[in-house]
Structure formats: C-alpha cells, structure tokens
C-alpha positions in Angstrom: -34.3 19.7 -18.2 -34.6 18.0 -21.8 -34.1 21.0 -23.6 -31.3 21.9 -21.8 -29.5 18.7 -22.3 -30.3 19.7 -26.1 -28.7 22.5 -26.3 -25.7 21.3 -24.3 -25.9 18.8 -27.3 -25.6 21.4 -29.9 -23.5 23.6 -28.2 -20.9 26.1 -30.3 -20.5 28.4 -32.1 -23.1 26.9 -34.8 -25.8 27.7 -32.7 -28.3 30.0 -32.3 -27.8 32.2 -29.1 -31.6 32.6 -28.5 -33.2 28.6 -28.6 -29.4 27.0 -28.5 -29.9 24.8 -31.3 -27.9 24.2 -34.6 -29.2 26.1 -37.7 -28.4 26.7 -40.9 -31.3 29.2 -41.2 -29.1 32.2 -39.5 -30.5 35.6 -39.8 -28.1 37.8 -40.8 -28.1 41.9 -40.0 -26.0 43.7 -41.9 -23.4 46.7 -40.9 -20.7 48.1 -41.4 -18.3 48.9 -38.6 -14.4 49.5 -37.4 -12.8 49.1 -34.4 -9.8 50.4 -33.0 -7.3 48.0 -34.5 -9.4 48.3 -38.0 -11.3 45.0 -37.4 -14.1 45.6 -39.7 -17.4 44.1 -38.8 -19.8 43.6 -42.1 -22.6 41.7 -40.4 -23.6 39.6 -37.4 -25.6 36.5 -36.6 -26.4 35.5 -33.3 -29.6 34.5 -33.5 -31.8 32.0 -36.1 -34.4 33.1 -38.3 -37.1 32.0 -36.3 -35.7 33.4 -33.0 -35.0 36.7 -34.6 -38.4 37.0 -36.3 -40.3 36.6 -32.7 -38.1 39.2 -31.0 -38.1 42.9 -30.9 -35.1 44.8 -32.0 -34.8 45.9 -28.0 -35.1 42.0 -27.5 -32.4 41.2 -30.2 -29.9 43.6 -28.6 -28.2 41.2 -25.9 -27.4 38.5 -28.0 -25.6 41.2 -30.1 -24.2 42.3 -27.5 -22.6 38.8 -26.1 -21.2 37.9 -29.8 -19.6 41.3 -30.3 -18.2 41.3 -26.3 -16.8 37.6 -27.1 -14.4 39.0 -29.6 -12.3 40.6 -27.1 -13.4 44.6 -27.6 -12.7 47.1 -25.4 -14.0 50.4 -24.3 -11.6 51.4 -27.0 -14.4 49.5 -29.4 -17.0 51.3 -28.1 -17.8 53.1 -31.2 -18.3 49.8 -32.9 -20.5 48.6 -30.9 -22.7 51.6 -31.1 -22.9 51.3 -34.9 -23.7 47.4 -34.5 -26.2 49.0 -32.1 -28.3 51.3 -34.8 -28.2 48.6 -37.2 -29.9 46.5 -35.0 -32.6 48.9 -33.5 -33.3 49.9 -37.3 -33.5 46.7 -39.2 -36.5 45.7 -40.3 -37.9 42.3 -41.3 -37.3 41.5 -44.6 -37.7 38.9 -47.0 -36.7 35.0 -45.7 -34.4 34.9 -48.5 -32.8 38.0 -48.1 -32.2 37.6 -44.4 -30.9 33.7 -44.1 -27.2 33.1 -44.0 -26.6 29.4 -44.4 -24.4 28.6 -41.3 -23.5 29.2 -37.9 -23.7 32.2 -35.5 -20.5 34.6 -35.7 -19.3 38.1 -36.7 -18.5 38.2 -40.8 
C-alpha cells in the first residue's frame, strides 16, 4: 500500500513506467522511425536505468509498447512500432553513461 501511495506521489510523465518513481537516470534506446504522418521517433524512454538493467528485452517490450500506444498511433503506425520493436529486442547493455538521459520518460 506504501509504495503505491508513492508512486501516486510521483505520478507523470517524469516517471519511470516500471518502479513509478521520478528519475533523472532514464535509460534511453535509440531508433529511428516514421509514422504515417512523418512523426519521427529518434529514441524512447519508459523505463529508469535501474529498471531497464534488471529486465530482459522481452520484459522491456510493454512499457514500449504503452509509451508509443499513448501517442495516439494507429494501425496505420504499425510499421513504427515494429521498428521501435527490433531496437528494443537488439539493444544491448551498454555503458551507464552512454545509456542515461537526464529527465523524464517520453518519446524524443
């Protein structure tokens, strides 16, 4: 019950989608993608270093998933999503400092 009042707390768009907290220490992934209406999609992050380190890139996935759905795409976007996809389920772990965006969970 505590930690859920916690992340009520922190709620937004600042937080990381896996633990709900506020972090500066996002992980970022990397991509490069296009929709439909040419909405380009350089990198993502949902999820906090430390969540993203613990997780599998299988694991990862959803909370892709949710942040990209969130934008309002459609099954036009589909395509998008499946190159967000492969950059996920490819991405390895990397250097802290190479992987740390300093601020809040969204699509860049």
């Amino acid at each position: 019950m505590k930690d859920e009042a916690v992340r009520d707390a922190y709620a937004g768009s600042r937080c990381c989608s896996g633990c709900g907290m506020f972090s500066y220490r996002m992980h970022l992934t990397s991509m490069s993608a296009d929709d439909s209406e040419g909405r380009r999609i350089s990198g993502m992050y949902p999820l906090c270093q430390p969540c993203w380190a613990r997780m599998t890139p299988r694991e990862r996935l959803p909370y892709y998933w949710d942040l990209w759905a969130a934008a309002d795409r459609g099954p036009q976007d589909l395509g998008q999503w499946f190159e967000i996809e492969a950059a996920v389920l490819d991405e390895l772990p990397r250097a802290a400092e190479d992987s740390i965006l300093w601020g809040g969970g969204g699509l860049v």
